[in-house]
C-alpha positions as CSV (number, residue, x, y, z in Angstrom):
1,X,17.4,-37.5,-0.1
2,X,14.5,-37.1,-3.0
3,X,12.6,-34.7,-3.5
4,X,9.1,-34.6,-2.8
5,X,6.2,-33.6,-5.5
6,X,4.4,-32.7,-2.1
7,X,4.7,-29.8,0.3
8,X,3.6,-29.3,3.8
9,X,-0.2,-27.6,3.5
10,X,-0.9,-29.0,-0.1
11,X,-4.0,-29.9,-1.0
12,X,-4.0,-33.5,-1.8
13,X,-6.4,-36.9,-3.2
14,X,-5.3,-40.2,-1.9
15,X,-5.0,-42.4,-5.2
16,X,-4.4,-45.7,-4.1
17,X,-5.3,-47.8,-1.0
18,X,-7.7,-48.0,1.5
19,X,-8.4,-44.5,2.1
20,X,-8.6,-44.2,-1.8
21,X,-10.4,-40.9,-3.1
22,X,-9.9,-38.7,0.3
23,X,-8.6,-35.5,-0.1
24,X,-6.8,-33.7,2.6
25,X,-4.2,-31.2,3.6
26,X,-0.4,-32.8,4.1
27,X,0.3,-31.9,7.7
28,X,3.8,-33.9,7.6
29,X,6.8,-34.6,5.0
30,X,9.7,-37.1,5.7
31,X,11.6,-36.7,2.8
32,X,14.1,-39.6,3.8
33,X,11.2,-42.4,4.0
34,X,9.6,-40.6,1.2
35,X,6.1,-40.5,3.4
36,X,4.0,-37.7,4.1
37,X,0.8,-37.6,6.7
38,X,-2.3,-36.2,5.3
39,X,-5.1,-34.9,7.2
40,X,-7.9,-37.1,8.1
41,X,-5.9,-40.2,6.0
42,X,-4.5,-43.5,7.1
43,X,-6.1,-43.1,10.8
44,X,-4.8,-45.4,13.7
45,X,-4.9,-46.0,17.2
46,X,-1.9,-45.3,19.8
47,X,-1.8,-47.0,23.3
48,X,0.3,-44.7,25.5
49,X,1.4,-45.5,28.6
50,X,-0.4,-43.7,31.9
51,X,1.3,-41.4,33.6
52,X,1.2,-38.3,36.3
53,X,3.0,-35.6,34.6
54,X,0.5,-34.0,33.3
55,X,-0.4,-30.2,34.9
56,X,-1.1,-30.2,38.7
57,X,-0.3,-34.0,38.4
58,X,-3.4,-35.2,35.5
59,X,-3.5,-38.5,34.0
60,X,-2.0,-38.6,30.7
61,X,-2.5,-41.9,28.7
62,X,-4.6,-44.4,27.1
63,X,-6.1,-44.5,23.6
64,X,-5.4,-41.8,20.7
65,X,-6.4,-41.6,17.2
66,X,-4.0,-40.3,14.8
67,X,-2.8,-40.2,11.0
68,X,-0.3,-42.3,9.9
69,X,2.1,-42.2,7.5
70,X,1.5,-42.8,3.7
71,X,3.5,-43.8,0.7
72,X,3.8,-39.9,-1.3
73,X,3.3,-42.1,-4.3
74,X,0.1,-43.0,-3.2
75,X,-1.1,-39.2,-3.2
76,X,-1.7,-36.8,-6.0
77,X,-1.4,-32.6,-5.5
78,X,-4.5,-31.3,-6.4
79,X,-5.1,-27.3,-7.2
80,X,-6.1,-25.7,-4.0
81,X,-9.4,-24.8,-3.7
82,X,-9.3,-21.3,-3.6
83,X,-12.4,-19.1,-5.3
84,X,-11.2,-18.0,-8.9
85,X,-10.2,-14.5,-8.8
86,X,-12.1,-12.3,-11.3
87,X,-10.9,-11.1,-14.3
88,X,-10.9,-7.2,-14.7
89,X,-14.2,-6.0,-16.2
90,X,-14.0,-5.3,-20.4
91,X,-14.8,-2.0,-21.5
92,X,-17.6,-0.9,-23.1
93,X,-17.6,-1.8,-26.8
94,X,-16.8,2.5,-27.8
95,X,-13.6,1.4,-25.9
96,X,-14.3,3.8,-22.9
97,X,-14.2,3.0,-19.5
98,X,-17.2,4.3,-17.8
């Protein structure tokens, strides 16, 4: 099985293919297919079939919209997006803190 340059929750940019230039959290890995879903990426339509086992006996069914599976070479980790911590504040120039 190879290893992935991707983790689940990374911050990604789709580099190649239709959805080229989205970025997006991976939600999914399959390591053995070397594919990973991404949030937002590669969306597609389901058809399920109707049925009555939802609660208290609900319709369940008909048309959902969902991600996909992409290529991991097709994606490219990007640093997260977190605010830049700040760096301790320099003493004054005597060399004192105040």
């Amino acid at each position: 099985m190879p290893k992935l340059h991707v983790k689940k929750g990374d911050l990604v940019k789709v580099i190649a293919g239709k959805d080229k230039g989205a970025k997006g959290h991976v939600i999914a890995t399959y390591p053995a297919e070397e594919r990973v879903v991404v949030e937002g990426v590669n969306l597609i339509k389901k058809h399920s079939k109707e049925t009555h086992q939802g609660p208290r006996g609900a319709k369940t069914g008909g048309v959902q919209t969902m991600e996909g599976k992409i290529h991991v070479s097709n994606v490219k980790k990007l640093k997260d997006d977190k605010p830049a911590e700040k760096k301790a504040e320099k003493a004054d120039e005597t060399g004192e803190d105040s």
